[in-house]
N, C-alpha and C positions, 0 to 999 in steps of 0.2 A: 276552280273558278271562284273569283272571290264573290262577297255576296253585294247584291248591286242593294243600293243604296237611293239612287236618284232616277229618275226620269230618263236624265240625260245617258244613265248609264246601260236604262233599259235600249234606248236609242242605238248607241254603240253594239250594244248585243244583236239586235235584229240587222243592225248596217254588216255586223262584221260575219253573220252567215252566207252573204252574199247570196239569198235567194232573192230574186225579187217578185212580191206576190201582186193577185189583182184579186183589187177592190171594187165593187160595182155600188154607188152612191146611188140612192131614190130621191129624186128630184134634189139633187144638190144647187138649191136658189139662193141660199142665205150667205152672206160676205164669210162669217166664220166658218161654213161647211167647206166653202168654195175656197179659201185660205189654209184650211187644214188640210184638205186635200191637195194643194198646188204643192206644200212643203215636203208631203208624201212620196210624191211624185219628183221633184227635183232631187229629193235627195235620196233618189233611187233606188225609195226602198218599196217601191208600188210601182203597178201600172192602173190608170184609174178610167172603169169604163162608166160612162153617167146616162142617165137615163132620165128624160123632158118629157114625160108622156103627161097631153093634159088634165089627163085622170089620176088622181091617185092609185085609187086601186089596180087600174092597169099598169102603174109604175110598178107599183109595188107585185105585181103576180111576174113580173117580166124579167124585176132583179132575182126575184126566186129560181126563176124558170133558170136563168143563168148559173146559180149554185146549182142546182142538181144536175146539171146538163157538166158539172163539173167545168166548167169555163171560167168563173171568178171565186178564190179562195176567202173574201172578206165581206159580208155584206154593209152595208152601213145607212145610215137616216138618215135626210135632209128636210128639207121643207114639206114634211108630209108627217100627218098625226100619226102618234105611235101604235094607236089600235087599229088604225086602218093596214101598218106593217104587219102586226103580229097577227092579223085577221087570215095574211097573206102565207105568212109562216109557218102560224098554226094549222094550217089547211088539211085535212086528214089524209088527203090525196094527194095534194100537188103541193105542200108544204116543206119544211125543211127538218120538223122534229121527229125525229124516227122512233119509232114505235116502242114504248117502254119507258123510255127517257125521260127526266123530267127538267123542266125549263126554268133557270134559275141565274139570278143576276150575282158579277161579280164584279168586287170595286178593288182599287189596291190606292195607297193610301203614299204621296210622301211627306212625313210628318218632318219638322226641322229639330224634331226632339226626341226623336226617332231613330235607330243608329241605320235603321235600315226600310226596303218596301215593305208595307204592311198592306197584307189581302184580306177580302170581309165578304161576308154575306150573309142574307139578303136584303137589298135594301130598299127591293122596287119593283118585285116581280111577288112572291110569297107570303102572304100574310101571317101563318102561322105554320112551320114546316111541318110535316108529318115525321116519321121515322125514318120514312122510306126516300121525302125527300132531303132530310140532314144526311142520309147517308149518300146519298147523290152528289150533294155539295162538294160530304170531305172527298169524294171521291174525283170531283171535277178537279176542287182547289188545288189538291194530291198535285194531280197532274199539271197545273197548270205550273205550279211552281217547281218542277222535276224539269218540266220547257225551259223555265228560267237558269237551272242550273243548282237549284237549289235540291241539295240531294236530299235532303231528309227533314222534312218542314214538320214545323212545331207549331201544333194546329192545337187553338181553344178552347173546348166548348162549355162558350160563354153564360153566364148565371149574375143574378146579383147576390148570391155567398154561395161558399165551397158546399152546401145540401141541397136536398131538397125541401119537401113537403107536399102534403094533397094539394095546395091552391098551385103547384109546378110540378104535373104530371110529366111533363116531358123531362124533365131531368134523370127520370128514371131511365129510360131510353140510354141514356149517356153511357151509363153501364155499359149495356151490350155494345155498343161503338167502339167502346176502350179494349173491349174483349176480342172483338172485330179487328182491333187496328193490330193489335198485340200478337194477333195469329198471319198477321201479314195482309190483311183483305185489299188492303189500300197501297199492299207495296209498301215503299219505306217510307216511313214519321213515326213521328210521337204523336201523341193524340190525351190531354187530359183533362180534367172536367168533370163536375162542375166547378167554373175558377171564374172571379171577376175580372173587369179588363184590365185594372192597376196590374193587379196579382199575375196576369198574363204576360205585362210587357214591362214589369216592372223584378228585380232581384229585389229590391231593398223591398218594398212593399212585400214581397212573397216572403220575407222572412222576419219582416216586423209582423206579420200575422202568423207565424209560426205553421205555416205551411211548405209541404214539401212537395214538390213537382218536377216533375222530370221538363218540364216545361222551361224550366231556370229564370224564369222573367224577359225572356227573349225570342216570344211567340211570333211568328211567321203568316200564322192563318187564324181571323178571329170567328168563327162559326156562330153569329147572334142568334137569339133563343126565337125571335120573329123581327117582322118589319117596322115594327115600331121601336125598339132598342135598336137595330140598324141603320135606320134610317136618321133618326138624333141623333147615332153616334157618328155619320157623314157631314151632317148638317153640324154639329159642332166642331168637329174637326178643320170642316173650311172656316168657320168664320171664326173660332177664336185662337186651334193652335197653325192659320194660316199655310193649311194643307193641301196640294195640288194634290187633286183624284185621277182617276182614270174609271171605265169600267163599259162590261159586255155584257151582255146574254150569251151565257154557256147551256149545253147541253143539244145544242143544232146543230145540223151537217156542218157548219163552220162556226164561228166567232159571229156574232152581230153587233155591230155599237150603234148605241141608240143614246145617246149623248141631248142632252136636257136643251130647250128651244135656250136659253139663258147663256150656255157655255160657251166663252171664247172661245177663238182659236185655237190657242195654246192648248186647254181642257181637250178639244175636242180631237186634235193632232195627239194628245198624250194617251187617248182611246184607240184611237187607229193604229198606235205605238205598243201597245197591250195586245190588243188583237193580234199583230203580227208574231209577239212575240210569242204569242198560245199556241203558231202551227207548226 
């Protein structure tokens, strides 16, 4: 498989499994929820069940109810606050996170200077990862792009220089990841780090700093050190190098998109587009 590149080619891939999955939307009111969904739906690559309840939270416990009861494969957001979903989710009992797990947002990235998708996290759930949950990540991302086709993804972990030091304890961590990844824990990839994000997704950059990485400058997955380097490195990407995102909540009985009150159509159909493409 070659390696997708675009949106449109994510699309092609989930159209051409010919499954077609279902979606259950929480209060789908907004023109762009309601748009993304209708495109989903036409172009047969969903069936979309919705839910009007005029409570939130009984919207939101009922599309739950639906994923565990195993009935709908995709959950998604609509005109309903996102703590009041994740209240629904989170729910120790009747929730969607299974025990152990840890809940962590994933964005994939198509940049026009990019030669291909680019995966990230966290940039909206984790403020500062543990060890335990970085290794959840590589572990999700692993997989998410093994889904994609991508057999052996070239995963970051991201730094602002190739050391550490005391004021970046967590770089030390990285170590064991690399040692982790090397013994196979994650299945296949590369895994290296600490490497800045030039240095990541750049060859010439990696070798005007005279650094050597198995990474080649043609990183796949960028593993950010927390949510504030994640989150600017989203937020600069849409607005200056003019990057269509996508992204979920991994780590629950299914994919979740919770797509920003702000995102279009397009944005929020390229979420739904990801998700599908995770199961």
């Amino acid at each position: 498989m070659k390696t997708i590149q675009t949106f449109e080619e994510l699309r092609q891939l989930v159209s051409a499994s010919g499954k077609r999955r279902r979606i259950v939307a929480v209060k789908p009111e907004d023109e762009a929820t309601c748009e993304a969904l209708r495109m989903a739906e036409e172009e047969g690559l969903a069936d979309i069940i919705r839910i009007y309840d005029e409570l939130p939270e009984r919207a939101a416990e009922k599309a739950v109810a639906l994923i565990r009861r195993g009935d709908a494969d995709v959950l998604m957001k609509g005109l309903i606050g996102t703590d009041i979903l994740l209240r629904a989710i989170l729910n120790k009992v009747s929730g969607l996170l299974p025990e152990g797990k840890v809940l962590t947002h994933l964005s994939v990235a198509e940049i026009p200077t990019y030669p291909k998708l680019l995966f990230f996290t966290d940039v909206a759930v984790i403020p500062y990862p543990t060890q335990k949950q970085r290794i959840a990540q590589i572990q999700y991302t692993t997989y998410v792009c093994h889904q994609m086709g991508i057999h052996e993804p070239r995963i970051a972990l991201i730094h602002c220089a190739e050391h550490g030091g005391r004021q970046f304890p967590f770089v030390d961590g990285y170590q064991d990841i690399k040692k982790m990844a090397a013994a196979g824990d994650f299945g296949r990839c590369i895994v290296d780090g600490p490497i800045d994000v030039k240095s990541a997704c750049s060859l010439q950059a990696l070798k005007a700093k005279g650094i050597e990485s198995p990474l080649d400058g043609e990183s796949d997955v960028l593993i950010m050190p927390d949510i504030e380097a994640g989150n600017a490195f989203y937020k600069a990407m849409t607005l200056f190098a003019q990057a269509r995102t996508a992204g979920i909540l991994w780590g629950t009985q299914c994919p979740v998109v919770v797509p920003s009150r702000g995102d279009n159509a397009e944005a929020k159909f390229n979420s739904i587009i990801f998700a599908l493409a995770c199961l």
